[in-house]
Structure formats: C-alpha cells, structure tokens
Biopython code that builds the backbone (N, CA, C, O; Angstrom):
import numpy as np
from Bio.PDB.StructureBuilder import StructureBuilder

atoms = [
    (1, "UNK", "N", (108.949, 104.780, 94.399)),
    (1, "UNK", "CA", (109.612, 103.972, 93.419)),
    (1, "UNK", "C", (108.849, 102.721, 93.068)),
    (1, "UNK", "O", (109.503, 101.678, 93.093)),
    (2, "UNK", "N", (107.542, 102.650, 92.737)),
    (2, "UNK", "CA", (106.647, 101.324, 92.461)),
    (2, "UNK", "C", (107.079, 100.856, 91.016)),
    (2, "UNK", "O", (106.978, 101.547, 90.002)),
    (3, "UNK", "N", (107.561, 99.609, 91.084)),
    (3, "UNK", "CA", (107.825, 98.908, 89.823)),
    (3, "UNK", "C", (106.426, 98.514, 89.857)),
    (3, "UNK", "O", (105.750, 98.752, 90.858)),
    (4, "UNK", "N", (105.709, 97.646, 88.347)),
    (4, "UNK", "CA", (104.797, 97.426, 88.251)),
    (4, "UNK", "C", (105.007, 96.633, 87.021)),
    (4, "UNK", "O", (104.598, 96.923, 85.897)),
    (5, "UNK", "N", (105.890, 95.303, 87.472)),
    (5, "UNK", "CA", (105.685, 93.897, 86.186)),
    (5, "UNK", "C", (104.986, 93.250, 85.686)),
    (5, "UNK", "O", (104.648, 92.263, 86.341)),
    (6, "UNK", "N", (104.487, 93.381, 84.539)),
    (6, "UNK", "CA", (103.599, 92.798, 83.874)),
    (6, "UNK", "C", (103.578, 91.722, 82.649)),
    (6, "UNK", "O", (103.163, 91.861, 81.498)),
    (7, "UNK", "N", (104.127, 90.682, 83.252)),
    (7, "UNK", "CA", (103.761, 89.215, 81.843)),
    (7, "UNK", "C", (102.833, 88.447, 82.223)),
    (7, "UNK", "O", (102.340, 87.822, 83.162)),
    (8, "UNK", "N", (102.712, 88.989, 80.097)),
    (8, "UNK", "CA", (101.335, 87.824, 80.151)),
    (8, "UNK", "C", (101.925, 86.691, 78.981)),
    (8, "UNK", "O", (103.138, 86.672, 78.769)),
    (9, "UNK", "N", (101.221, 85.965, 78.404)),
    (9, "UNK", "CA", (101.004, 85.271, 77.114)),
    (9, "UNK", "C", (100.054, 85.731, 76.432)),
    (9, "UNK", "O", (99.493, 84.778, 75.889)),
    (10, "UNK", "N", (99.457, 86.916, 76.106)),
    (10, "UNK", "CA", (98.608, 87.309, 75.446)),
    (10, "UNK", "C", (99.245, 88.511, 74.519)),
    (10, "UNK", "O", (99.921, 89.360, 75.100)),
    (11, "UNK", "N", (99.099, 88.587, 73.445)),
    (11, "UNK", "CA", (99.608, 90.054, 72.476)),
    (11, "UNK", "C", (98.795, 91.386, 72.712)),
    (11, "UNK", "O", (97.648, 91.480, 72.274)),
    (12, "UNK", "N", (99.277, 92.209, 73.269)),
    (12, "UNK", "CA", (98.748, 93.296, 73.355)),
    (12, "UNK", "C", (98.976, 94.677, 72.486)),
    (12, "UNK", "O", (100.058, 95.246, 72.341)),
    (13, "UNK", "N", (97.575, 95.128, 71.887)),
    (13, "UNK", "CA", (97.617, 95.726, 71.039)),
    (13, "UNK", "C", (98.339, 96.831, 70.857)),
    (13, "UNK", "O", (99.053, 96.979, 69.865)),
    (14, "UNK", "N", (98.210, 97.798, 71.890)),
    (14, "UNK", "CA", (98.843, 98.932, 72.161)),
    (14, "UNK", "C", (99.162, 98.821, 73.785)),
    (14, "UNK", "O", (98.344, 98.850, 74.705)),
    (15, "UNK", "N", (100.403, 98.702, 73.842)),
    (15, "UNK", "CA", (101.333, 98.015, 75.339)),
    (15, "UNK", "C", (101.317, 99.433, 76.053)),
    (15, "UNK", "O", (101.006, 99.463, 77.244)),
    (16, "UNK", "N", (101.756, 101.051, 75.141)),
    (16, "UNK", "CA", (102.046, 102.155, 75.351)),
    (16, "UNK", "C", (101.005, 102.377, 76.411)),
    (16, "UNK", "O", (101.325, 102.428, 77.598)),
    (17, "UNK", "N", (99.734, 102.511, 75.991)),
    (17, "UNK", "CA", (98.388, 102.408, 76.717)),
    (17, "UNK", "C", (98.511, 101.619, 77.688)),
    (17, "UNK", "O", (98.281, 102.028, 78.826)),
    (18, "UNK", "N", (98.876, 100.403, 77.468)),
    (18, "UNK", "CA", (98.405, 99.561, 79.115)),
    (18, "UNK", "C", (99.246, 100.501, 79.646)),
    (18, "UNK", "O", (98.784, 101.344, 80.415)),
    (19, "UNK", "N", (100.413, 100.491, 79.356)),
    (19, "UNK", "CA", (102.044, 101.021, 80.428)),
    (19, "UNK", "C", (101.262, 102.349, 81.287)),
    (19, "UNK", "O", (101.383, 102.624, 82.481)),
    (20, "UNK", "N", (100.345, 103.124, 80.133)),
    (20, "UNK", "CA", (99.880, 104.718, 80.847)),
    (20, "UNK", "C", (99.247, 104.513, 81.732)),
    (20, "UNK", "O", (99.519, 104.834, 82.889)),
    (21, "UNK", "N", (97.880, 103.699, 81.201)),
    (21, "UNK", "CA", (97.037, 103.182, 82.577)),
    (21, "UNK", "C", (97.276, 102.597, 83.660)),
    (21, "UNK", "O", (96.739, 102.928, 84.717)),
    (22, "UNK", "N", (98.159, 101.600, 83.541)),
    (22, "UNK", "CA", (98.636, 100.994, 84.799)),
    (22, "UNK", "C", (99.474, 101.547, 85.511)),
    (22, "UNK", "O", (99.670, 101.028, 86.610)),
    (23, "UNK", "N", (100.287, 102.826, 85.131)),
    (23, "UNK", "CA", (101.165, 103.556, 85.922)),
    (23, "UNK", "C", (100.206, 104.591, 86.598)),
    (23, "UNK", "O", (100.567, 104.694, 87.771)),
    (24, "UNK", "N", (99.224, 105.331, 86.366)),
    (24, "UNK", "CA", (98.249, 105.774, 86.996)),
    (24, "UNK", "C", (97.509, 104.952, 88.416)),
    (24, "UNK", "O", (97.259, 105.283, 89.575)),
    (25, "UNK", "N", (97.353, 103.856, 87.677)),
    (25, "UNK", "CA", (96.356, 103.275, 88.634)),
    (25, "UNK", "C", (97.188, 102.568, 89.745)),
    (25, "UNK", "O", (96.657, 102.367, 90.837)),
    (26, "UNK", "N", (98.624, 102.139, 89.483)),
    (26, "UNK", "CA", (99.285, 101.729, 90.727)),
    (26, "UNK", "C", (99.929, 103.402, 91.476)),
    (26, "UNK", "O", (100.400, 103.338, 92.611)),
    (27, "UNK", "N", (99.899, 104.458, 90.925)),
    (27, "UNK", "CA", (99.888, 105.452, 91.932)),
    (27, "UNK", "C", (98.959, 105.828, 92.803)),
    (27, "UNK", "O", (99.147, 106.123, 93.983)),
    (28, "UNK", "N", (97.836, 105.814, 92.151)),
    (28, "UNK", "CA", (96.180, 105.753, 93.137)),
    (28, "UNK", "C", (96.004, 104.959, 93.987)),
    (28, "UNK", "O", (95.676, 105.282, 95.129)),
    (29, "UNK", "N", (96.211, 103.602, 93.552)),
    (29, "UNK", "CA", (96.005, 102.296, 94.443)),
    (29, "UNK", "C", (97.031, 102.718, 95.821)),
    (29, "UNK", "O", (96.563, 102.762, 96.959)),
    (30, "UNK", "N", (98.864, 103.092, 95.439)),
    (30, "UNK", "CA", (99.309, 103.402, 96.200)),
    (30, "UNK", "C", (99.534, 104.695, 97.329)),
    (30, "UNK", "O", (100.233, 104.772, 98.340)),
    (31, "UNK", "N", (98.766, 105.497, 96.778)),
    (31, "UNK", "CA", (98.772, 106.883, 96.916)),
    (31, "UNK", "C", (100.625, 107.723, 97.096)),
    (31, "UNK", "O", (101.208, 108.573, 97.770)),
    (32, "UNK", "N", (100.839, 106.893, 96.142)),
    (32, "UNK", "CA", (102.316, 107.393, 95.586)),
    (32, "UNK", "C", (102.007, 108.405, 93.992)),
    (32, "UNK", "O", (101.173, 108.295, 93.093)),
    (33, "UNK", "N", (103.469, 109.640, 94.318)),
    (33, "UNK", "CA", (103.249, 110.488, 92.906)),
    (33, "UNK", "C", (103.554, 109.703, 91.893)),
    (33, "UNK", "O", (104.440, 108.849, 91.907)),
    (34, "UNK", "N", (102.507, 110.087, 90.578)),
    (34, "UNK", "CA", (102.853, 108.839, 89.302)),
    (34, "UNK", "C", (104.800, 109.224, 88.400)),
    (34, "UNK", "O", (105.570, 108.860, 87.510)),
    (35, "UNK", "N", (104.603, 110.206, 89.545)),
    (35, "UNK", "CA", (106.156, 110.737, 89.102)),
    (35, "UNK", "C", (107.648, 109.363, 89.387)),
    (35, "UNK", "O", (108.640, 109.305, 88.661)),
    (36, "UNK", "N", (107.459, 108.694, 90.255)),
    (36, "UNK", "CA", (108.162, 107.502, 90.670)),
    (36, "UNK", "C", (107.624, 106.492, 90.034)),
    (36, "UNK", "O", (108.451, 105.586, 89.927)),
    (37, "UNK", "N", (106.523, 106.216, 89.522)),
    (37, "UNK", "CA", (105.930, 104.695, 88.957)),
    (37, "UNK", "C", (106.476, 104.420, 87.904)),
    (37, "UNK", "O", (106.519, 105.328, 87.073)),
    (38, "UNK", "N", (107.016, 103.244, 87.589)),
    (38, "UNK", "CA", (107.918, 102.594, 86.212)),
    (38, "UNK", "C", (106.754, 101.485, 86.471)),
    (38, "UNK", "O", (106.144, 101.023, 87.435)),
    (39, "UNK", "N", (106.813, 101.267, 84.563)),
    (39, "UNK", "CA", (105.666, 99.936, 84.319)),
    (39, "UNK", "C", (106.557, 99.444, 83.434)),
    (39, "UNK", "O", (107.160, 100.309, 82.800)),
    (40, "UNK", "N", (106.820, 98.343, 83.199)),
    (40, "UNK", "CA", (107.222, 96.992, 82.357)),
    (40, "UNK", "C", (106.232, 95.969, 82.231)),
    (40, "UNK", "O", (105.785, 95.258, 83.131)),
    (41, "UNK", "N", (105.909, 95.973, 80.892)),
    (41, "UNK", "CA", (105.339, 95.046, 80.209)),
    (41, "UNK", "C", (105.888, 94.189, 79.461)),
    (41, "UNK", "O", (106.289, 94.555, 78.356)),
    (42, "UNK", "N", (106.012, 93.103, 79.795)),
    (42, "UNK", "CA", (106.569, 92.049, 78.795)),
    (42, "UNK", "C", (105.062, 90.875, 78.032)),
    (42, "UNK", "O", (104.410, 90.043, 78.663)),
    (43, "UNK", "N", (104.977, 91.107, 77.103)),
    (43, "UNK", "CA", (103.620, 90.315, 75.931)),
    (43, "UNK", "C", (104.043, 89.529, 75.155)),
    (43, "UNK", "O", (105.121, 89.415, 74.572)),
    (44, "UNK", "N", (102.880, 88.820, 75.169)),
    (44, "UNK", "CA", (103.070, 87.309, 73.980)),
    (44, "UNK", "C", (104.591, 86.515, 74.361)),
    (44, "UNK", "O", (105.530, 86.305, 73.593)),
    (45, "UNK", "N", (104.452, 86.126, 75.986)),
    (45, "UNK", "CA", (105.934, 85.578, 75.878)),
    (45, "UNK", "C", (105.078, 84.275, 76.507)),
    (45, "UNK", "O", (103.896, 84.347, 76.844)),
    (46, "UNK", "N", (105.935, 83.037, 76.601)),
    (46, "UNK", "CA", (105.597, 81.863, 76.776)),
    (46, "UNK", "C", (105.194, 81.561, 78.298)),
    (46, "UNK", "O", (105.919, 81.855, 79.247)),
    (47, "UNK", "N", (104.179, 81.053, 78.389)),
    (47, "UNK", "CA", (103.325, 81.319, 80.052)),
    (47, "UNK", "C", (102.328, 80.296, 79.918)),
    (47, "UNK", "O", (101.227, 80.402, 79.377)),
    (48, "UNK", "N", (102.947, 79.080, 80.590)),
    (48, "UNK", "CA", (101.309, 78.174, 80.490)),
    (48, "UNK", "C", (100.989, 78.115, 82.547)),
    (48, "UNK", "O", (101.904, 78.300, 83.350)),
    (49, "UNK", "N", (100.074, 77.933, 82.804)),
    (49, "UNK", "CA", (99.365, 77.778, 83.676)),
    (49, "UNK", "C", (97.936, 76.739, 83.969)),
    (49, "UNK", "O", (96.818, 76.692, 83.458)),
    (50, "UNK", "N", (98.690, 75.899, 85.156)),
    (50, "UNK", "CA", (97.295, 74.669, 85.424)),
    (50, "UNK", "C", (97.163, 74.097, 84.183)),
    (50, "UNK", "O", (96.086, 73.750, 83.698)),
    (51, "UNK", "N", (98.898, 73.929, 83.341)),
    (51, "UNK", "CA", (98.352, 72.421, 82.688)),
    (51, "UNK", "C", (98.221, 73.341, 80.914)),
    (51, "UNK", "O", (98.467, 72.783, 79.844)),
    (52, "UNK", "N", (97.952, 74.240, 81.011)),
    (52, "UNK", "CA", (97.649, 75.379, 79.758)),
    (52, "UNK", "C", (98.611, 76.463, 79.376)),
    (52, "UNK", "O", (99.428, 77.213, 79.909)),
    (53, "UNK", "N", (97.979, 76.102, 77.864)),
    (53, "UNK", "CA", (98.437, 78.176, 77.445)),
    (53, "UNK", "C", (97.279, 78.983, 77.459)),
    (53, "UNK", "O", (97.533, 80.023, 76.851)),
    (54, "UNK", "N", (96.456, 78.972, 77.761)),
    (54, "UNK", "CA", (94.970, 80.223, 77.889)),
    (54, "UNK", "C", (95.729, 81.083, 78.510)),
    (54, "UNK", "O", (96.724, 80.910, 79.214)),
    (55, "UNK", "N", (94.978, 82.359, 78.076)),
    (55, "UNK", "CA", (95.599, 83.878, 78.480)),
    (55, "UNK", "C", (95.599, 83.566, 80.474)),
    (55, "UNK", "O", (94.808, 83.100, 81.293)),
    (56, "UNK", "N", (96.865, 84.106, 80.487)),
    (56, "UNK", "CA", (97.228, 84.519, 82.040)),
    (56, "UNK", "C", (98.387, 85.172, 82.194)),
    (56, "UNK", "O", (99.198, 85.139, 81.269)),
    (57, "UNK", "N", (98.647, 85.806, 83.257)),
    (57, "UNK", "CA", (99.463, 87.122, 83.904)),
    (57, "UNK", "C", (99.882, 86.569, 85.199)),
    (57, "UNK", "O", (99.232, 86.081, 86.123)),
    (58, "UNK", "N", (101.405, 86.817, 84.988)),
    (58, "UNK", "CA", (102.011, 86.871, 86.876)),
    (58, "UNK", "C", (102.274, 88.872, 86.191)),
    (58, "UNK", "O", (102.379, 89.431, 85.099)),
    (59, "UNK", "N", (102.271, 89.287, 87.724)),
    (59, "UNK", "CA", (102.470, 90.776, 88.247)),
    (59, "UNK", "C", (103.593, 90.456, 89.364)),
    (59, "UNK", "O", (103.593, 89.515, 90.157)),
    (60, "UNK", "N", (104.407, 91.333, 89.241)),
    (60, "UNK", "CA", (104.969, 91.569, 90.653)),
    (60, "UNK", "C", (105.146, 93.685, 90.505)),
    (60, "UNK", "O", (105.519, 94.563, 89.728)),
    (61, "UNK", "N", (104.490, 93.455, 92.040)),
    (61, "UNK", "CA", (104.303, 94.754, 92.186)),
    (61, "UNK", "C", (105.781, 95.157, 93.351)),
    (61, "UNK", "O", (105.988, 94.395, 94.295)),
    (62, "UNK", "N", (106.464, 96.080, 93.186)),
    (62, "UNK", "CA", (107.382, 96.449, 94.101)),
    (62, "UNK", "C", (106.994, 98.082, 94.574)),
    (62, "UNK", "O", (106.369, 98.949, 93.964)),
    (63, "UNK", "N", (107.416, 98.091, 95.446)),
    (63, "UNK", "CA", (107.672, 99.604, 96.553)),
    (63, "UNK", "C", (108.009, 99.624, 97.652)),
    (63, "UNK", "O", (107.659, 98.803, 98.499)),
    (64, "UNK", "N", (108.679, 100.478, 97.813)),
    (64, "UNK", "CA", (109.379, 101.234, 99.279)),
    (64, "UNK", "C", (108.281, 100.978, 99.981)),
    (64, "UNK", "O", (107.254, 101.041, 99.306)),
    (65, "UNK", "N", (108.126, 100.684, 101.219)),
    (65, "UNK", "CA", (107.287, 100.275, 102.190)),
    (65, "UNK", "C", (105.728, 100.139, 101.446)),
    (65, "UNK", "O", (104.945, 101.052, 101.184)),
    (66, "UNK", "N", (105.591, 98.801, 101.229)),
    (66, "UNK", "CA", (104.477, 98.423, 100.412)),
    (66, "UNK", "C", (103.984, 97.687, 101.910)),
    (66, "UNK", "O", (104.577, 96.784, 102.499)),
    (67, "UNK", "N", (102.822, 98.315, 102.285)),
    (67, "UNK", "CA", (102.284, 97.786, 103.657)),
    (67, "UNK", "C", (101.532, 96.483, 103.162)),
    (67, "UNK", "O", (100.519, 96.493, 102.462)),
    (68, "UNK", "N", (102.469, 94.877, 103.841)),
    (68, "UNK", "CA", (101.997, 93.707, 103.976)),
    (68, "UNK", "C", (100.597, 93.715, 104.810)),
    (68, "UNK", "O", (100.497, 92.576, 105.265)),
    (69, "UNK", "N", (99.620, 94.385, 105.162)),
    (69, "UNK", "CA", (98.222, 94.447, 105.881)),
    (69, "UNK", "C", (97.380, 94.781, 104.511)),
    (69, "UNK", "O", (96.159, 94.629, 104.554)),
    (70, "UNK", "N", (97.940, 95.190, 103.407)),
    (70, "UNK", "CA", (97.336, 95.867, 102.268)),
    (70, "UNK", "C", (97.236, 94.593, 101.053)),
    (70, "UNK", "O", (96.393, 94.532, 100.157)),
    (71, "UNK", "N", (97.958, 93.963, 101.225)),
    (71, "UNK", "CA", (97.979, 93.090, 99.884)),
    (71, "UNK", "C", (97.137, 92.429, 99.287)),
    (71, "UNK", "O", (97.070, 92.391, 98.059)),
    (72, "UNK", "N", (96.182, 91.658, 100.260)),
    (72, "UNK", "CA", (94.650, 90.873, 99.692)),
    (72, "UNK", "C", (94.197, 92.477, 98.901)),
    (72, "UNK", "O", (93.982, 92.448, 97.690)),
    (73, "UNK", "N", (94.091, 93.658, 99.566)),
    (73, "UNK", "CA", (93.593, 94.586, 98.877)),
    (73, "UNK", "C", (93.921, 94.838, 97.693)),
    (73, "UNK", "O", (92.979, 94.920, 96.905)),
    (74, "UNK", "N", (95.215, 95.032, 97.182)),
    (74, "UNK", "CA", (96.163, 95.030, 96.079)),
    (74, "UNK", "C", (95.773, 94.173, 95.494)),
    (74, "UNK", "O", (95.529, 94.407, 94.311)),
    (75, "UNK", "N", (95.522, 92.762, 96.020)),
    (75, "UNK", "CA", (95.398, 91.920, 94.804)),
    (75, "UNK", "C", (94.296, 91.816, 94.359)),
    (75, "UNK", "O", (94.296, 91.762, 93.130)),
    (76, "UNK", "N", (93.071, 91.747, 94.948)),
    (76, "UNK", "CA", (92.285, 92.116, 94.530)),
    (76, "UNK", "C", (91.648, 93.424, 93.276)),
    (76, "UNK", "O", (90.878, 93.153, 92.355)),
    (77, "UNK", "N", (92.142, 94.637, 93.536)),
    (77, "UNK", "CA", (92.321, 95.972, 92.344)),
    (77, "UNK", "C", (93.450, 95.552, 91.421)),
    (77, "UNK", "O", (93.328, 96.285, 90.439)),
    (78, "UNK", "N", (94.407, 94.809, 91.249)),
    (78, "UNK", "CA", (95.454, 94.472, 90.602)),
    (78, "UNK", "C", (94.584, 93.556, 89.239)),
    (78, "UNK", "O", (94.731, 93.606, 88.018)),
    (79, "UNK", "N", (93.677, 92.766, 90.104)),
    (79, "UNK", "CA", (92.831, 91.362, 89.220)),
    (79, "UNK", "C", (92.026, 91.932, 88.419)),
    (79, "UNK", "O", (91.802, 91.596, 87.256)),
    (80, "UNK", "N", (91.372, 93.169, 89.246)),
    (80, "UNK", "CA", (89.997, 93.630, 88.869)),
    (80, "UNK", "C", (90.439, 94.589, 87.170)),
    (80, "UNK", "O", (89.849, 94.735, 86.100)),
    (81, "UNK", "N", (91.694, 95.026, 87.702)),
    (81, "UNK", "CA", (92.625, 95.940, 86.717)),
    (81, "UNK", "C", (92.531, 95.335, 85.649)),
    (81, "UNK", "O", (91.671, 95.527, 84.790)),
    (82, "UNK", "N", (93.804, 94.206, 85.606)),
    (82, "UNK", "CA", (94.147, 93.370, 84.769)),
    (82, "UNK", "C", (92.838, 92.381, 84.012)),
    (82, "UNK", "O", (93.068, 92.011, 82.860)),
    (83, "UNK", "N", (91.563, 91.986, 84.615)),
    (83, "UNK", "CA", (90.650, 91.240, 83.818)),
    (83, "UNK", "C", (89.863, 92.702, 83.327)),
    (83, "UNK", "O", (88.789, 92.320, 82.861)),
    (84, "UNK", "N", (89.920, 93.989, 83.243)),
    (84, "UNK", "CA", (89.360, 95.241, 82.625)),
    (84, "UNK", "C", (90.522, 95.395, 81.257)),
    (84, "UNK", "O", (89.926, 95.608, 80.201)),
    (85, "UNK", "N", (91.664, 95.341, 81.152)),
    (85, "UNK", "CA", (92.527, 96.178, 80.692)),
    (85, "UNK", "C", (92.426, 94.454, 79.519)),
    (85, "UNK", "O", (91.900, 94.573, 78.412)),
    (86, "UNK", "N", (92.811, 93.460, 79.832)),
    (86, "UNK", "CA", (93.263, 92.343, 79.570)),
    (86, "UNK", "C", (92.317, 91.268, 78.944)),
    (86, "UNK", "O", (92.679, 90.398, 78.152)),
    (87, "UNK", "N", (91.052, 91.458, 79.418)),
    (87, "UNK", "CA", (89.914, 90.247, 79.398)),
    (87, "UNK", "C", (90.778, 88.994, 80.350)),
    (87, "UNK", "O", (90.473, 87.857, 79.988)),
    (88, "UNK", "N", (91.757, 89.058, 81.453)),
    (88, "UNK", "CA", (92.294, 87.390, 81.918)),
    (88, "UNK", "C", (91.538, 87.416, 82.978)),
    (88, "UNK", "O", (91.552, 88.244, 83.889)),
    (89, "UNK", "N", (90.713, 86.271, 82.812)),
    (89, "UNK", "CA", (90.223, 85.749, 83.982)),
    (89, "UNK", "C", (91.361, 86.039, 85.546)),
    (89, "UNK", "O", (92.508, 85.607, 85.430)),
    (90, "UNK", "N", (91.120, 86.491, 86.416)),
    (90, "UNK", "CA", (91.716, 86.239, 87.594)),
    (90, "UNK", "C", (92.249, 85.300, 88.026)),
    (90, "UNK", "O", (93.304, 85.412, 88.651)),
    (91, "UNK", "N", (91.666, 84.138, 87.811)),
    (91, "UNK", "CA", (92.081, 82.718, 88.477)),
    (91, "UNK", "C", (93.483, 82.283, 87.688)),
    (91, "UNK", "O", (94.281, 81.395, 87.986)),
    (92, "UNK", "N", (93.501, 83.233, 86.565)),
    (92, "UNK", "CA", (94.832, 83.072, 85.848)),
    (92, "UNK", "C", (95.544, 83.944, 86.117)),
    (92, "UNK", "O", (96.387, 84.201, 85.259)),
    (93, "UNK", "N", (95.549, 84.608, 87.118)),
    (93, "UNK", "CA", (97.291, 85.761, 87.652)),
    (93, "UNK", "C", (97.686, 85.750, 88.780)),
    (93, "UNK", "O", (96.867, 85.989, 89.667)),
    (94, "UNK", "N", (98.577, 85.570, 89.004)),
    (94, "UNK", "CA", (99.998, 85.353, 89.957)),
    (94, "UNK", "C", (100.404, 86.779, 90.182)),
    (94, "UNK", "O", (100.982, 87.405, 89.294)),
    (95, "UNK", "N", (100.076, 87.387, 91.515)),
    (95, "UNK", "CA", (100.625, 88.508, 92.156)),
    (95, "UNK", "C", (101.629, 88.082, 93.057)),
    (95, "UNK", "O", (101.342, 87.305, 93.968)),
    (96, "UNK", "N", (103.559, 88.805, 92.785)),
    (96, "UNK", "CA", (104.305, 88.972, 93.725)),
    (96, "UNK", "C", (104.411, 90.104, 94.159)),
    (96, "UNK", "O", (104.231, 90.989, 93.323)),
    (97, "UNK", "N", (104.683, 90.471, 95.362)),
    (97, "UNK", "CA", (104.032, 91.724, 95.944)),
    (97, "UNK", "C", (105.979, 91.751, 97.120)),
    (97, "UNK", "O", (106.325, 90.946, 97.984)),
    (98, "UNK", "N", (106.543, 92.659, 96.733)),
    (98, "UNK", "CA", (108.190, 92.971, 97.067)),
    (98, "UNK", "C", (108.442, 94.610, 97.739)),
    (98, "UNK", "O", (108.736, 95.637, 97.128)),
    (99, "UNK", "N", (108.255, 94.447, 98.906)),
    (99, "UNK", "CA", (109.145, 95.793, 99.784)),
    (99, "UNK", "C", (110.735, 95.248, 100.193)),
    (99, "UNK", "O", (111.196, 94.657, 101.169)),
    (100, "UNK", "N", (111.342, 95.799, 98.843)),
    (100, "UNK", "CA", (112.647, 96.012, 99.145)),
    (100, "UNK", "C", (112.884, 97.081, 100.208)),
    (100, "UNK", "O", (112.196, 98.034, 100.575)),
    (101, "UNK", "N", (114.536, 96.442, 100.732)),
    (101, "UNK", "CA", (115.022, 97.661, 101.654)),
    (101, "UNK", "C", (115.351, 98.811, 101.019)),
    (101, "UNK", "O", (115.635, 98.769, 99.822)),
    (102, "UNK", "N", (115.361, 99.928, 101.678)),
    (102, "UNK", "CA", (115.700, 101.303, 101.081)),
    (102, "UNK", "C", (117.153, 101.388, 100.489)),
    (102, "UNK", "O", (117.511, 102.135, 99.579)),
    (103, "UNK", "N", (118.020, 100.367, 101.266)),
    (103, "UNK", "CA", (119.370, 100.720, 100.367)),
    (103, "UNK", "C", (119.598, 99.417, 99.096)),
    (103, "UNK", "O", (120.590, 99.014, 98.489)),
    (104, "UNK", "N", (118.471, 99.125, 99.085)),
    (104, "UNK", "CA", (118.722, 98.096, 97.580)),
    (104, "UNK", "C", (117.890, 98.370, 96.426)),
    (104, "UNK", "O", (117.615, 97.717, 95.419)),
    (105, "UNK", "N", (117.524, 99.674, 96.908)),
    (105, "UNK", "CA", (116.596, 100.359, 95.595)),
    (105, "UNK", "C", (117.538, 101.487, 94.666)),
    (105, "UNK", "O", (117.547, 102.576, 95.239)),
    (106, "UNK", "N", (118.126, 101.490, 93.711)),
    (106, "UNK", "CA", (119.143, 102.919, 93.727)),
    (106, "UNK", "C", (118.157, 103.621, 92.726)),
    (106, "UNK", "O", (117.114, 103.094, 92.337)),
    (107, "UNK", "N", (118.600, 104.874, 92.349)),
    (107, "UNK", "CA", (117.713, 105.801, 91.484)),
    (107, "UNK", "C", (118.874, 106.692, 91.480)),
    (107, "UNK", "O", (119.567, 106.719, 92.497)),
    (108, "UNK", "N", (119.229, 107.534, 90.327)),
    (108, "UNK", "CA", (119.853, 108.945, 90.469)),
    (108, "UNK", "C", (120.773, 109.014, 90.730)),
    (108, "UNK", "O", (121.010, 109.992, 91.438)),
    (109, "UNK", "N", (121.972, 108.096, 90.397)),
    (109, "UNK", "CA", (123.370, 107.602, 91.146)),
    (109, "UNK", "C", (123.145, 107.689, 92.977)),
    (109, "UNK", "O", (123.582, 108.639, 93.626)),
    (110, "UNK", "N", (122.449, 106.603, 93.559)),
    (110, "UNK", "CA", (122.196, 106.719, 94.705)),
    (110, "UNK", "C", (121.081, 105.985, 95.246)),
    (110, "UNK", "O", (120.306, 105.770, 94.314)),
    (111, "UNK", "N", (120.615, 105.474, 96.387)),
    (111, "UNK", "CA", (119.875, 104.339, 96.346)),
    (111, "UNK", "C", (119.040, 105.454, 97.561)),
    (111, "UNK", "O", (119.565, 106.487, 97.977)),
    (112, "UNK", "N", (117.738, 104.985, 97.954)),
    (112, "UNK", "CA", (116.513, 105.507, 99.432)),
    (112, "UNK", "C", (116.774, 105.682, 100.212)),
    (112, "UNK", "O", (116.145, 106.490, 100.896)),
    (113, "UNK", "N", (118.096, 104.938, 100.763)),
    (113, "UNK", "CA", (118.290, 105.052, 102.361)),
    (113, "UNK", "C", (118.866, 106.519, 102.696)),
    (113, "UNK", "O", (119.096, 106.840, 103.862)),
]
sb = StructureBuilder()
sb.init_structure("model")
sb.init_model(0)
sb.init_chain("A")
sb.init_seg("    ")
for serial, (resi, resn, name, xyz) in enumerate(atoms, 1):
    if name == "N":
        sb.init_residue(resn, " ", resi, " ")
    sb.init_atom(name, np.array(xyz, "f"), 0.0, 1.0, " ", f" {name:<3s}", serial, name[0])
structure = sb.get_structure()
C-alpha cells in the first residue's frame, strides 16, 4: 500500500506521466507490486522554501513496514528521482517517510491487520 505524495510549486506538464513513473519507481525502490502503489501529485501550489519561491518539493512517502534502516537510502533515489523527472535541485525537497500501523491503513472495506 505505498502512498507516494508529491507537492511541488512548479507546473507540470503532463502530471499523468510523472504519476506513471513515479508509481513504478517507488515499487522498485520498494520491491512492492506496482499493483498497491497510489501516486498523488499536487502542482503549481504555493511552496516557498529558505526565504523563496524557486522550484521545490516536500514528498511523503508511506508503507506498511517501510524499514527505518532504509531511509537515507530512499531519500537519496527519491532526490535523484525528483531532480531527473523535475529539474529541483535536492537541497529543495523535504522527504516524510510514514509506516503506519496495519490497522490504520483500510483498503477494500477493511484495513492490513
């Protein structure tokens, strides 16, 4: 069940595309089926950072046991992602990184646990 939030302040041309790619690549990264990955993109919404509006991105990545030993890793392929897909410098994105419990996730009239 990997959510995969994405605001920036930047307009993106074709969002459909990021949504495809980035739902791929957080199944790989996670080695989860892309069959569970949901992507939300929210663009061109109001986001200043360090004082600015220059292009930047917070992410929050969610999943069922998202191993906290993994995350510098994550954030790192998350940056590398997002300054490929995006042109944003890194130093401009904010990764939240969320392992909810299994019974506060629902899906399918019914929640993980």
């Amino acid at each position: 069940m990997p959510l995969l939030t994405l605001c920036t302040n930047t307009s993106i041309d074709k969002p459909e595309t990021l949504a495809l790619n980035a739902s791929k690549f957080v199944a790989e990264l996670l080695s989860k089926p892309e069959s569970y990955v949901m992507v939300k993109i929210e663009s061109a919404q109001t986001l200043s950072f360090a004082g600015n509006c220059e292009p930047a991105a917070h992410l929050q990545l969610k999943s069922l046991g998202l191993p906290q030993e993994k995350t510098t890793q994550f954030s790192l392929a998350l940056c590398e992602f997002i300054e490929s897909q995006l042109n944003i410098n890194s130093e401009r994105i904010y990764i939240e990184f969320f392992n909810p419990e299994r019974t506060m996730w629902g899906w399918d009239k019914r929640t993980f646990a």
